[in-house]
C-alpha positions in Angstrom: 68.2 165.7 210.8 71.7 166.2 210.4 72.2 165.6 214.3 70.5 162.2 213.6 72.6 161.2 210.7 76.0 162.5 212.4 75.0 159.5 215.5 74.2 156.7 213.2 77.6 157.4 211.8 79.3 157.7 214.7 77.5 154.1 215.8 78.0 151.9 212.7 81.7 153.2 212.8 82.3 152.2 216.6 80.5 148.8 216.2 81.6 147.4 212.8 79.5 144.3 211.4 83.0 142.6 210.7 82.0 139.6 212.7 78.3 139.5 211.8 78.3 139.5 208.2 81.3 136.7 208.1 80.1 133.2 207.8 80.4 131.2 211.2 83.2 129.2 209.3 85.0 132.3 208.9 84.3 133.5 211.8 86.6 130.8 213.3 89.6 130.2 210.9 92.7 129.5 212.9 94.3 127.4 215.4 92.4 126.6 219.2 94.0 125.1 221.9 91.9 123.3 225.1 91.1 120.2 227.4 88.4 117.5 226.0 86.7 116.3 229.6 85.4 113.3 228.8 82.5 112.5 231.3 80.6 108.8 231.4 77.3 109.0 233.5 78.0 112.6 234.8 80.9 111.9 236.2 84.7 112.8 234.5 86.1 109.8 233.6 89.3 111.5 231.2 90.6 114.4 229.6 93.3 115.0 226.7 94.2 118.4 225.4 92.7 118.9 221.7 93.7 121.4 219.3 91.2 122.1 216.2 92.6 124.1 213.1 90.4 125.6 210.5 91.1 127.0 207.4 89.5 128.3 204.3 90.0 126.8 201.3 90.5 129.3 198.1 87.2 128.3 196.6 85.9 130.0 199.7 83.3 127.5 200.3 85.0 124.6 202.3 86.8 124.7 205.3 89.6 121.9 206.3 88.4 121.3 210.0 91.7 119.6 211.7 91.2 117.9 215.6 94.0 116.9 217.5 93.5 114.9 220.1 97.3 115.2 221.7 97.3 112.2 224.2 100.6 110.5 224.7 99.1 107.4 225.0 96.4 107.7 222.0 97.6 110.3 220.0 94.7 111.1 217.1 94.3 113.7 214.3 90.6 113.3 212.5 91.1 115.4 209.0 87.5 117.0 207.9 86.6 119.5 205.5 83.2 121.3 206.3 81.5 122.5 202.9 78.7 124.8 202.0 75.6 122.5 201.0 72.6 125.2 201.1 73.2 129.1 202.0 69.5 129.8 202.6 69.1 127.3 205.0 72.6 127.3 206.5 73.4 123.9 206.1 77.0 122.5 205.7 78.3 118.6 205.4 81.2 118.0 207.3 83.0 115.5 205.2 85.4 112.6 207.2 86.8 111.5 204.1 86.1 107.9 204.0 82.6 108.4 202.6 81.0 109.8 205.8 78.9 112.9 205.4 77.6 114.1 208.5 75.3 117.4 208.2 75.2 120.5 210.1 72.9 123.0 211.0 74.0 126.4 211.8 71.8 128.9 213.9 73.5 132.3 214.6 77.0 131.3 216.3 76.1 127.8 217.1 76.7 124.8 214.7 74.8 121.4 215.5 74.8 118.0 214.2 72.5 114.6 215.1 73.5 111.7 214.0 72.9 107.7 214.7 75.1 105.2 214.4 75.6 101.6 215.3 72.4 102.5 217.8 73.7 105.1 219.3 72.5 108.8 218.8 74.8 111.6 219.0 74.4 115.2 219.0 77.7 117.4 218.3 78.0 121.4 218.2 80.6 124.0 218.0 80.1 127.3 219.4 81.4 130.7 219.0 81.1 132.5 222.8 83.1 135.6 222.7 86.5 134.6 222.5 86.0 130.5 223.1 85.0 128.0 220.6 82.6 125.5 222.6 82.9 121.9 221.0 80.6 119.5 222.6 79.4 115.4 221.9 77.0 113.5 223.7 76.2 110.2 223.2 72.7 107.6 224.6 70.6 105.3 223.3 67.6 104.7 222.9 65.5 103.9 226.2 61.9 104.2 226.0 59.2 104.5 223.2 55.3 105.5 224.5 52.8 107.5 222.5 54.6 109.1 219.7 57.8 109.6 222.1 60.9 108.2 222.0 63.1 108.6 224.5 67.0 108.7 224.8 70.1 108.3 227.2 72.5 110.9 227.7 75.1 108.5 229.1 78.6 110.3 227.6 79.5 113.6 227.2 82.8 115.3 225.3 83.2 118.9 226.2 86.0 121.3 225.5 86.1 125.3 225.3 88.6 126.0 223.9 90.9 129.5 223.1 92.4 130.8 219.9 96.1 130.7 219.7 97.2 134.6 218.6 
């Protein structure tokens, strides 16, 4: 018995929960640093380096969620603050600030969002993989509709991993 208890102690102290009990938001507070490749029918059609900053804000359930997009010929910052809606299901809004709510789903280290607008679906995620934060968009319409089915396009895709600045 006491053999038993000594290894469980020995475990939970070599493999703290740190990172597992931490929200995902928390999980990736500070500054990353990547490419955006910016593909149009499977094929790369651009890239810009990005950099996305999140913070926590004191009330400890929003996040200000800062992208860069650092292109010399476009350059574009998009200001969002992701919020705690519902803890049991793990849902947050992601908040653009001109009245633009767009809600998020979170399942273990992944963060996903589908949306529709101006006819066009989009799916978004953000993805905690080790030491990279995996931000992808994709973007179709709608092509075919046939027995309770509704088919889309995948024609664009946004994709970035992207590394923590120390």
């Amino acid at each position: 018995m006491l053999k038993t208890s000594y290894i469980l102690i020995v475990i939970l102290l070599a493999f703290p929960f740190d990172g597992i009990s931490q929200a995902f938001p928390d999980r990736v507070v500070g500054t990353w640093t990547g490419v955006l490749k910016i593909y149009k029918g499977g094929t790369i059609r651009d890239s810009v380096a990005i950099r996305v900053t999140v913070k926590k804000d004191p009330s400890g359930n929003a996040w200000p969620w800062k992208t860069e997009y650092l292109s010399e010929k476009l350059p574009m910052t998009k200001d969002y603050t992701l919020r705690m809606f519902d803890a049991n299901t793990k849902t947050y809004h992601l908040d653009e600030g001109d009245g633009v709510v767009l809600i998020e789903h979170l399942f273990e280290n992944k963060m996903y969002s589908v949306f529709e607008t101006s006819d066009i679906l989009l799916t978004s995620s953000y993805e905690l993989r080790n030491d990279q934060l995996i931000f992808e968009v994709t973007s179709g319409k709608k092509l075919t509709a046939a027995k309770d089915v509704v088919n889309y396009s995948v024609t664009n895709l946004q994709r970035a991993v992207l590394k923590r600045i120390p």
